[in-house]
C-alpha positions as a Markdown table, in Angstrom:
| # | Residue | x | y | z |
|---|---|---|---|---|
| 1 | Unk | 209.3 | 129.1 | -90.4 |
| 2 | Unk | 210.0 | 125.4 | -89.1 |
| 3 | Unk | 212.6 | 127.1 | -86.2 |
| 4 | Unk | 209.3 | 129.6 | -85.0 |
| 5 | Unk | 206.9 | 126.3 | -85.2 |
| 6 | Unk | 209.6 | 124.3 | -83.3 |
| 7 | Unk | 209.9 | 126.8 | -80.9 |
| 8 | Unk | 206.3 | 126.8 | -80.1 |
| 9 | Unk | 206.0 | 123.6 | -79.8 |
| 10 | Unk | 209.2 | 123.4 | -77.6 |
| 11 | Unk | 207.4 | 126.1 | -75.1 |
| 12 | Unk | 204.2 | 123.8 | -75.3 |
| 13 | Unk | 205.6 | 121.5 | -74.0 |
| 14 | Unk | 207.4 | 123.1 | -71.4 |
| 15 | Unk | 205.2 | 124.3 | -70.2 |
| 16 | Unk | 203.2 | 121.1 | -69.9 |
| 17 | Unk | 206.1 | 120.1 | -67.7 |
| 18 | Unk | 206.2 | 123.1 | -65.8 |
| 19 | Unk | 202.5 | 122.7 | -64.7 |
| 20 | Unk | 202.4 | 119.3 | -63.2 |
| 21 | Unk | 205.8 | 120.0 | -61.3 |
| 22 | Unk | 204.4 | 123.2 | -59.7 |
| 23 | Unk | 201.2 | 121.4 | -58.6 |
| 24 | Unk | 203.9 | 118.5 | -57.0 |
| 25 | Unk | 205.4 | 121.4 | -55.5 |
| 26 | Unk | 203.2 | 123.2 | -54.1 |
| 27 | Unk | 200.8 | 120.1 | -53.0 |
| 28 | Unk | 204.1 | 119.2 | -50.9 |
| 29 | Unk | 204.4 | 122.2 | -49.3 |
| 30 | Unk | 200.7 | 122.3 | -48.2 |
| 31 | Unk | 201.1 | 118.7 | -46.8 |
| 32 | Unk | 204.5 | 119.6 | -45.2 |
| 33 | Unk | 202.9 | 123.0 | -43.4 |
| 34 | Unk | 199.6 | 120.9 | -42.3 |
| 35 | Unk | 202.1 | 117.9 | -40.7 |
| 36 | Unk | 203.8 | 121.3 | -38.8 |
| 37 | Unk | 200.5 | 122.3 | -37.7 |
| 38 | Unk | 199.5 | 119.1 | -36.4 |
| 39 | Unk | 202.6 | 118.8 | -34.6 |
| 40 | Unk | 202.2 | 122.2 | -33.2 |
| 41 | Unk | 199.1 | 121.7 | -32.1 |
| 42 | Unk | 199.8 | 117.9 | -30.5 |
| 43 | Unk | 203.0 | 119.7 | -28.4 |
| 44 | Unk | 200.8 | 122.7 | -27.4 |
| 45 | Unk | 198.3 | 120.0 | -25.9 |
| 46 | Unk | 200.9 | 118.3 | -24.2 |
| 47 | Unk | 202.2 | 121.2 | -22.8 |
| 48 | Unk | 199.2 | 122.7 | -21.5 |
| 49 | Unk | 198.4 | 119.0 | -20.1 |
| 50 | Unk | 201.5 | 119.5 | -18.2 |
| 51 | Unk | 201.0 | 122.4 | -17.2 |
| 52 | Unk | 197.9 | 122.0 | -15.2 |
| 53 | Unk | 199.0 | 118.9 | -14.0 |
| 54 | Unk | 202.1 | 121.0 | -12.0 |
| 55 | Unk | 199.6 | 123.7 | -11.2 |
| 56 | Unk | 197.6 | 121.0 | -9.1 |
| 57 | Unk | 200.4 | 120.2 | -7.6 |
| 58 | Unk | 201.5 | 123.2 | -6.7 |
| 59 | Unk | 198.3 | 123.8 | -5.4 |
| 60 | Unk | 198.3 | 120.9 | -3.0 |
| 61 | Unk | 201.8 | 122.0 | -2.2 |
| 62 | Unk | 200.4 | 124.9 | -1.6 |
| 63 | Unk | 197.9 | 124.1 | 0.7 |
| 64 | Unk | 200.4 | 121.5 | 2.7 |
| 65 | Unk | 202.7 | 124.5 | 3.5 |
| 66 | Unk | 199.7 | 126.4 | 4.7 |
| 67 | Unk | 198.5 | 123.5 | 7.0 |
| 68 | Unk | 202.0 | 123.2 | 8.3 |
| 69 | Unk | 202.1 | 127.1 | 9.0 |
| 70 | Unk | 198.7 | 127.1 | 10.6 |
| 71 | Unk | 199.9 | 124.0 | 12.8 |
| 72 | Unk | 203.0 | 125.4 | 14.2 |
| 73 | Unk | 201.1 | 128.6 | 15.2 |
């Protein structure tokens, strides 16, 4: 009788324990996926900054080679 009432309150209070740490855990892995999304999203900016700064170039290289082209004809 005193094992079976130890053993329930043993599982109490694991389980008490268990709780907290799986919040910890899982509120970590939310906060650790957001900062990946944030940085995902920060790089994808960056990049497609870059990107359209090389395609005005390219344009204006573009239209250079064309000038040149047309001048020499």
């Amino acid at each position: 009788m005193v094992e079976q009432k130890l053993d329930v309150v043993s599982n109490s209070l694991r389980d008490k324990f268990y709780l907290p740490f799986l919040l910890l855990l899982l509120l970590f892995v939310t906060m650790s996926c957001e900062r990946s999304f944030e940085n995902f999203d920060k790089n994808l900016l960056e990049k497609k900054k870059e990107l359209e700064e090389f395609n005005e170039k390219s344009n204006i290289r573009k239209e250079e080679i064309l000038k040149s082209q047309n001048e020499n004809n």
